[in-house]
C-alpha positions as CSV (number, residue, x, y, z in Angstrom):
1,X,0.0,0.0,0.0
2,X,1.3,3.2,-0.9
3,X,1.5,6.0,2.0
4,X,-0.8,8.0,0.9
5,X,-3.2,5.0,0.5
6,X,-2.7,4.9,4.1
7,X,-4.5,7.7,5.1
8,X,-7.0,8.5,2.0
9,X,-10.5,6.9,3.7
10,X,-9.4,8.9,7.2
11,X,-12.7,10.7,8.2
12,X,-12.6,14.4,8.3
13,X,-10.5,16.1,11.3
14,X,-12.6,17.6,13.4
15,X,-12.0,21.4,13.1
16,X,-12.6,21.4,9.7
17,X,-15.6,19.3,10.0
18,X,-17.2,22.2,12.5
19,X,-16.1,25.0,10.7
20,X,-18.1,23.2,7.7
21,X,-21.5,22.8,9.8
22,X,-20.8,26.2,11.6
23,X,-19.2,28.6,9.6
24,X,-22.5,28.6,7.3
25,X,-24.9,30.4,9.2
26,X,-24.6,33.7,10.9
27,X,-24.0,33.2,15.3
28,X,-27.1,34.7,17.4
29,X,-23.9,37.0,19.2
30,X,-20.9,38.0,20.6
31,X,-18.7,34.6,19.9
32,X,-18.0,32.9,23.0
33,X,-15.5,29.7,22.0
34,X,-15.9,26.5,24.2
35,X,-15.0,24.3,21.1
36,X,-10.8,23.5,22.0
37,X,-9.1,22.8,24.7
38,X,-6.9,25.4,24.7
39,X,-5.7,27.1,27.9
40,X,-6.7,30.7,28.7
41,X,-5.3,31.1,32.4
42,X,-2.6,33.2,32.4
43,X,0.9,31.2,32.6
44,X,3.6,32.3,35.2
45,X,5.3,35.6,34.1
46,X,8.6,34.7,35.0
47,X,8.5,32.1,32.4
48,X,9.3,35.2,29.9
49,X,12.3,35.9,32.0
50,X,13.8,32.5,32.1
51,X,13.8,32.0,28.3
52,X,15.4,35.4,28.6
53,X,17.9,34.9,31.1
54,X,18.7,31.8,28.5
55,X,18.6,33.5,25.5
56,X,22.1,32.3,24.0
57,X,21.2,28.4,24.2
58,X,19.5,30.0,20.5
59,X,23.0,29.5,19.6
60,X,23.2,25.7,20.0
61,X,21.5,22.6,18.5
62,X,19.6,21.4,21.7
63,X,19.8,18.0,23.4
64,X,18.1,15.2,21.9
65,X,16.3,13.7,25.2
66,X,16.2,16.9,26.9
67,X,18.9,18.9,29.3
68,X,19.9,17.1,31.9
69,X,18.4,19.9,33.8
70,X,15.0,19.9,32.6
71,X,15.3,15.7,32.8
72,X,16.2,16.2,36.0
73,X,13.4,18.5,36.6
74,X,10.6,16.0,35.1
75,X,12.0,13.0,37.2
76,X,11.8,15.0,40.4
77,X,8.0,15.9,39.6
78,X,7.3,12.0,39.2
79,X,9.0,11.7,42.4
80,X,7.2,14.3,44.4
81,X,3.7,13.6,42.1
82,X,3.5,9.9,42.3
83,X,5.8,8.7,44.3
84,X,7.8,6.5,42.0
85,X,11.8,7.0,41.8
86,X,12.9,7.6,37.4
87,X,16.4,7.4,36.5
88,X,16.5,11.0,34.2
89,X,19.6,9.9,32.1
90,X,17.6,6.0,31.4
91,X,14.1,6.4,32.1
92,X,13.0,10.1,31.1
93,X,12.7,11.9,27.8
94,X,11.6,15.3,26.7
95,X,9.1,15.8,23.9
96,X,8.1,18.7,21.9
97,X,4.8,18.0,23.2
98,X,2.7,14.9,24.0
99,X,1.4,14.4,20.6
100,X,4.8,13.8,19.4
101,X,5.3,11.0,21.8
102,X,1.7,9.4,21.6
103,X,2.1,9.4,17.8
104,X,5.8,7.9,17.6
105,X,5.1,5.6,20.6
106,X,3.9,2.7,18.1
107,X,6.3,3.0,15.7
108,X,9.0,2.9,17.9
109,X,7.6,0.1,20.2
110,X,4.9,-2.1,18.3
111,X,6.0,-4.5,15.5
112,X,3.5,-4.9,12.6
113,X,2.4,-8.2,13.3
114,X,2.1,-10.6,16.5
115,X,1.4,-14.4,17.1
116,X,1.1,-14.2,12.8
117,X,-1.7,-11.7,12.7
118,X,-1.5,-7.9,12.1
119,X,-1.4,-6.3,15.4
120,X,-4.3,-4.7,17.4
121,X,-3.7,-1.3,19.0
122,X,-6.4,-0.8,21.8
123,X,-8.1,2.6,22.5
124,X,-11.2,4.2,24.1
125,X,-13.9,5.3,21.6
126,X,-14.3,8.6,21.9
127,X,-10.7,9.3,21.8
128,X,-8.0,11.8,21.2
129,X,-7.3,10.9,17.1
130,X,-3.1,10.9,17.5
131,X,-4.2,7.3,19.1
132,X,-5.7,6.4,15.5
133,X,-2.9,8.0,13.2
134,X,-0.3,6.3,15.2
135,X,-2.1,2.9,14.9
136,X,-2.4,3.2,11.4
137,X,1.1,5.0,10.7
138,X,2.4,1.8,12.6
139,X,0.5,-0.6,10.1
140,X,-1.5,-1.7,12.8
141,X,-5.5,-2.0,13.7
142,X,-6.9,0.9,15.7
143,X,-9.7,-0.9,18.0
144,X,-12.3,1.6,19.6
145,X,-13.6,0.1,22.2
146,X,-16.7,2.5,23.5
147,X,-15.9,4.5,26.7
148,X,-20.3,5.2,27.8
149,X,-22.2,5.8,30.7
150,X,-22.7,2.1,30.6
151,X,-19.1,1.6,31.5
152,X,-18.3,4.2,33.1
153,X,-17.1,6.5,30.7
154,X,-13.6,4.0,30.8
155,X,-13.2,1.5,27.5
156,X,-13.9,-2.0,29.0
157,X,-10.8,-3.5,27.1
158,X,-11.0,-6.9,29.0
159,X,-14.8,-7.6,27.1
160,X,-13.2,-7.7,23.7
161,X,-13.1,-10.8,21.9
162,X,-9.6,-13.2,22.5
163,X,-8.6,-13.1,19.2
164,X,-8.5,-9.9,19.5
165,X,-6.2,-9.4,22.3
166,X,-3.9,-12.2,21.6
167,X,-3.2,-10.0,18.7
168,X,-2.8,-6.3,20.6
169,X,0.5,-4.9,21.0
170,X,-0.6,-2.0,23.2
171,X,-3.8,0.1,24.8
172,X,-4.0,3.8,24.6
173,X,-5.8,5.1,27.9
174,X,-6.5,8.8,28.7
175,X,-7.2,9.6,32.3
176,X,-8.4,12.1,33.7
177,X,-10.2,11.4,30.4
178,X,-10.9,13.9,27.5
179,X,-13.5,14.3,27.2
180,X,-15.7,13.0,29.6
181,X,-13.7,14.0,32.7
182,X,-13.7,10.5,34.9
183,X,-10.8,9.2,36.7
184,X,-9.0,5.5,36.3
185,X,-9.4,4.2,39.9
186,X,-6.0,2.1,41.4
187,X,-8.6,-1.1,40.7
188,X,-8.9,0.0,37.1
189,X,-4.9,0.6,36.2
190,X,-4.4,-2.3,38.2
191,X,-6.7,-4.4,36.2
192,X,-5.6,-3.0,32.9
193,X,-2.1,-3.9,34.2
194,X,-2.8,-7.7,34.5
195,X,-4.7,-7.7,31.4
196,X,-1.2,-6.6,29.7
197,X,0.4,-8.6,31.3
198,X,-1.6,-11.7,30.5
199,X,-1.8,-11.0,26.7
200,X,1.6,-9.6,26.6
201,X,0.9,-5.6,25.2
202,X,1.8,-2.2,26.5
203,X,0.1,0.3,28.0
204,X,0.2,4.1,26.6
205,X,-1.2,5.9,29.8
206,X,-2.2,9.6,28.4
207,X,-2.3,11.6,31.8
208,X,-1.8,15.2,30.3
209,X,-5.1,16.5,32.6
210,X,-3.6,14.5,35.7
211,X,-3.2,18.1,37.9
212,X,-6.3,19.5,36.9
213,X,-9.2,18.1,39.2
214,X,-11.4,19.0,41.8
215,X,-10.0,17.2,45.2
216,X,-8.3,14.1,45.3
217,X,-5.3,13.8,42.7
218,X,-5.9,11.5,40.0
219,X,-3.8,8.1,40.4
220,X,-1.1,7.7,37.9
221,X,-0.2,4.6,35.8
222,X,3.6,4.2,37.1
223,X,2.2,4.7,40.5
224,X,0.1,1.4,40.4
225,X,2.9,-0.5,38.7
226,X,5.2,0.5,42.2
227,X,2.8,-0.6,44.2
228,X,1.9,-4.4,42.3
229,X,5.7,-4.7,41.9
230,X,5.2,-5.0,37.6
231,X,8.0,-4.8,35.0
232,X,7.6,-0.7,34.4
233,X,8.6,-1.0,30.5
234,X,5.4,-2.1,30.4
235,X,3.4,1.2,30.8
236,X,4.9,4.5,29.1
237,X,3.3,7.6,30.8
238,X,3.0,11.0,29.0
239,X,2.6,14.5,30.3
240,X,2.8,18.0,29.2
241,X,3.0,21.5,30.8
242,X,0.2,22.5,28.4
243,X,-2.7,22.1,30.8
244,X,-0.9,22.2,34.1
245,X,0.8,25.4,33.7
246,X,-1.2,26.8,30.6
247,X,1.8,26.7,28.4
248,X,0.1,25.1,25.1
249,X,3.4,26.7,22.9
250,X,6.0,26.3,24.8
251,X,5.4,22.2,23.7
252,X,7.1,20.8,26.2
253,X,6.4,16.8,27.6
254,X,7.8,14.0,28.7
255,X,7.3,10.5,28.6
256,X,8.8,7.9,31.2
257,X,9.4,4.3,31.5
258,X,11.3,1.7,32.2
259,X,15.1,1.7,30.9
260,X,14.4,-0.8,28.0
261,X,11.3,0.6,26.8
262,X,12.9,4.2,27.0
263,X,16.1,3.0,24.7
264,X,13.8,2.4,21.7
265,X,11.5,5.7,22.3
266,X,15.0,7.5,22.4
267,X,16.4,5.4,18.9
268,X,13.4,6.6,17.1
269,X,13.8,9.9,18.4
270,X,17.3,10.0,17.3
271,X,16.5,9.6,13.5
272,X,13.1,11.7,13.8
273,X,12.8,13.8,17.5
274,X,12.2,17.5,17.1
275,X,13.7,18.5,20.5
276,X,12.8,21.5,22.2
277,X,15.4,25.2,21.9
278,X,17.5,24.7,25.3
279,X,16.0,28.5,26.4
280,X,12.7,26.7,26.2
281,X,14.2,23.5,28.0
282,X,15.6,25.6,30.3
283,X,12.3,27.5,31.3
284,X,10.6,23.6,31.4
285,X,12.7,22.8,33.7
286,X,11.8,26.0,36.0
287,X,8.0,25.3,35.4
288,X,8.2,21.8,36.4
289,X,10.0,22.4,40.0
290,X,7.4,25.0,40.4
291,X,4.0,23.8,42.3
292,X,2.8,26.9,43.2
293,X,1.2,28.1,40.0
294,X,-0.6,24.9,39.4
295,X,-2.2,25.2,42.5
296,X,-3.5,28.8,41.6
297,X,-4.5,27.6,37.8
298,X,-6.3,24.2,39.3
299,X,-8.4,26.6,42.2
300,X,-9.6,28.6,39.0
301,X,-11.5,25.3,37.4
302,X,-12.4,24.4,40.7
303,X,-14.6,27.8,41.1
304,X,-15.8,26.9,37.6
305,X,-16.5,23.6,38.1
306,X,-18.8,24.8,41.0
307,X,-20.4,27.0,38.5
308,X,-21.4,24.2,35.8
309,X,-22.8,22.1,38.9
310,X,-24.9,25.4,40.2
311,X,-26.3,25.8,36.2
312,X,-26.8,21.8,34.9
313,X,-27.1,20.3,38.3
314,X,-30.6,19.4,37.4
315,X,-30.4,18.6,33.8
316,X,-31.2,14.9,33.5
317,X,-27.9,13.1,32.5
318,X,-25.7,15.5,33.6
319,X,-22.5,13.6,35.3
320,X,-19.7,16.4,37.0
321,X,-16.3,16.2,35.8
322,X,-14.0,14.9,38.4
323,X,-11.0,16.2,36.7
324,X,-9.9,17.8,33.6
325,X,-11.9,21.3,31.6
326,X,-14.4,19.7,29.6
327,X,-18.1,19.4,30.3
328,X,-19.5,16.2,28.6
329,X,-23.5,17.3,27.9
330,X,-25.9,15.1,26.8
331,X,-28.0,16.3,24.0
332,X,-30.4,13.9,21.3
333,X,-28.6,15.2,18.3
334,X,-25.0,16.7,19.1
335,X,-24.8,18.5,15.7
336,X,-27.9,19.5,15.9
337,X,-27.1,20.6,19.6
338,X,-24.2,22.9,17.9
339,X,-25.6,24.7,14.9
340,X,-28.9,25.5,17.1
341,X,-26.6,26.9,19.9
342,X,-24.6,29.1,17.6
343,X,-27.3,30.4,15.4
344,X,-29.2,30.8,18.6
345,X,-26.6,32.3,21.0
346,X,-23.3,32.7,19.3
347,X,-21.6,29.3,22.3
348,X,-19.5,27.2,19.7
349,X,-19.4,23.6,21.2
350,X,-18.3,21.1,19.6
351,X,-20.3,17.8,18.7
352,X,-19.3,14.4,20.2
353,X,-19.6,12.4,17.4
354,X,-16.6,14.2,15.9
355,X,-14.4,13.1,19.1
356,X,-15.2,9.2,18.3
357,X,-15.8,6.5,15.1
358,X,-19.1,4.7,14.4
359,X,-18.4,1.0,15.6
360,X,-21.0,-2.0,15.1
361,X,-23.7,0.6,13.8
362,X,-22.9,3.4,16.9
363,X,-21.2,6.3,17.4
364,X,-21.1,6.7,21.5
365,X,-20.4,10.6,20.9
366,X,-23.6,11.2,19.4
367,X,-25.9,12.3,22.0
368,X,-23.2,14.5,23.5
369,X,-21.3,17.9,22.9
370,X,-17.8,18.5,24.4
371,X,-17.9,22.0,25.9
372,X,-13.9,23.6,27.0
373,X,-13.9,25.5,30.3
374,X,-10.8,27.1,29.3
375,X,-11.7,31.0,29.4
376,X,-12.2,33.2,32.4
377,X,-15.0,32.8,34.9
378,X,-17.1,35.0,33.8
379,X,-17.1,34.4,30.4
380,X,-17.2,30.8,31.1
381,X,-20.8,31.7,32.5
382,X,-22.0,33.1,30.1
383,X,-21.2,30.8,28.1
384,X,-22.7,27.9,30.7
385,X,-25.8,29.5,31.1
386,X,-26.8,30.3,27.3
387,X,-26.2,26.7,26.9
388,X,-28.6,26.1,29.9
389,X,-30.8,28.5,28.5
390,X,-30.7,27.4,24.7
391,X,-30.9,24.0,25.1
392,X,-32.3,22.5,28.4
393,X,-35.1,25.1,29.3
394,X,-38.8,23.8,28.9
């Protein structure tokens, strides 16, 4: 098959898509954006000052892996955050972003084919669509397994069919998940774990929304693995400062795992790794020792997850995010649900079905819209309350 055969019968990305259904019609007022999930706290202003202060790294081609200060810096934060002891120099790598690692992740780690069948790459259906690219870029089959109400808005990966695992060479798992906002509990990592362990895959733990919640700090992948004593190049974690620290451009992440696991990350990244300018390495580091900040930034969704409580609390269906800025609503039609709310009101949401892939005749984003809780408080209730107003009001 040809590479660009690859990718021809992709469905539509989803931006496009809602500029297509949106962009048509004229919005009933002043914009108000709750589509992406893009940041809109303030970051820390003496971020500016460190890239400054570090100016003349400009001048150099930047470490591969990441400095050993901003390493350093990453495998402190997994000490202090989870409790689990990285090696920087084996076990830790930078990324220009999280995408980059979730995306190269198969290639570097899954081979083509196992037990004589093309391989399976497990995910949760809706899902974040780097999952699906990288399964497919990696000549593997991306499996949605549906993340509903009906299981607990987690993917249920020990119901598929054996064949099915015996052939899967790794599960993709987002949690504090996007977009429904639930939490993998120690029972659930700790049954995924066995399950990997039984049918011999790996687990991609996605926990870029881990320091966003409302009380109890989500439980992390590695963490579990400490405490059942498992082989830790089974699980790769990845994390960004994007959402944590409301740094979307400065692109820096990590991923971390064991020392064998990490090797072959680092030999793709060798031959294909972007790495970050050291001045931004240099401020990663500063913004990763730095708890203070995220404390202030996870306070402001708390307020506003009191406020979408306050304004939906009675709208049948509704389920409060435990963690994470996205509001999971259920509607009957979700793009219905959007073009009615921005002809209406000017609130651009954007439909669930575009977040997830029809699978056995369903499409479990369909009777939902993903709505961002990115922007300030107070336009974050106006935005709330048209919604409320628009589409929930007898």
């Amino acid at each position: 098959m040809m590479y660009t055969e690859r990718f021809s019968n992709l469905p539509a990305h989803v931006w496009p898509r809602l500029r297509a259904l949106l962009d048509g019609h004229e919005g009933g007022g002043t914009p108000i954006h709750m589509t992406i999930g893009e940041p809109k706290h303030a970051f820390p202003a003496w971020v500016t000052d460190e890239i400054t202060k570090h100016a003349a790294g400009f001048n150099k081609y930047p470490p591969n892996d990441g400095s050993p200060e901003l390493r350093a810096a990453i495998a402190a934060w997994i000490a202090r955050r989870y409790g689990v002891e990285m090696d920087p120099d084996s076990e830790v790598m930078a990324l220009n972003g999280t995408r980059e690692g979730l995306y190269n992740a198969v290639i570097a780690l899954c081979p083509p084919t196992k037990n004589g069948e093309k391989s399976a790459i497990l995910m949760p259906n809706p899902f974040y669509q780097v999952y699906m690219i990288g399964a497919i870029s990696g000549e593997a089959d991306p499996i949605m397994v549906p993340a509903t109400a009906e299981t607990g808005h987690l993917p249920d990966f020990a119901s598929l069919p054996e064949e099915v695992l015996r052939r899967t060479t790794a599960a993709y798992l987002c949690s504090p998940a996007n977009p429904q906002g639930v939490v993998a509990s120690r029972d659930y990592w700790a049954d995924l774990i066995a399950l990997a362990e039984k049918y011999d895959f790996l687990i991609f733990a996605d926990e870029c929304y881990s320091e966003i919640y409302r009380d109890t700090p989500p439980t992390g992948a590695l963490e579990v693995v400490k405490e059942l004593g498992t082989d830790r190049n089974r699980v790769v974690i990845f994390h960004s400062l994007s959402k944590r620290s409301n740094l979307p451009g400065l692109r820096s992440g990590f991923a971390a795992s064991g020392a064998e696991t990490m090797r072959q990350i680092k030999q793709l990244r060798n031959y294909a790794g972007a790495p970050l300018p050291l001045p931004l390495q240099q401020a990663a580091a500063a913004v990763w020792a730095d708890e203070a900040h995220v404390e202030e930034n996870r306070a402001l969704y708390q307020e506003k997850y009191a406020i979408a409580d306050r304004i939906f609390g009675n709208v049948p269906g509704y389920v409060s995010p435990e963690a994470g800025f996205f509001l999971w609503l259920p509607v009957e039609d979700d793009e219905a649900a959007a073009l009615k709310l921005w002809r209406e009101t000017g609130v651009r949401v954007l439909p669930g079905s575009y977040l997830a892939q029809n699978v056995a005749g369903g499409n479990p984003g369909q009777n939902y819209i993903r709505v961002a809780l990115v922007a300030p408080k107070d336009e974050t209730t106006r935005g709330l309350e048209a919604i409320r107003d628009c589409l929930y009001s007898a």
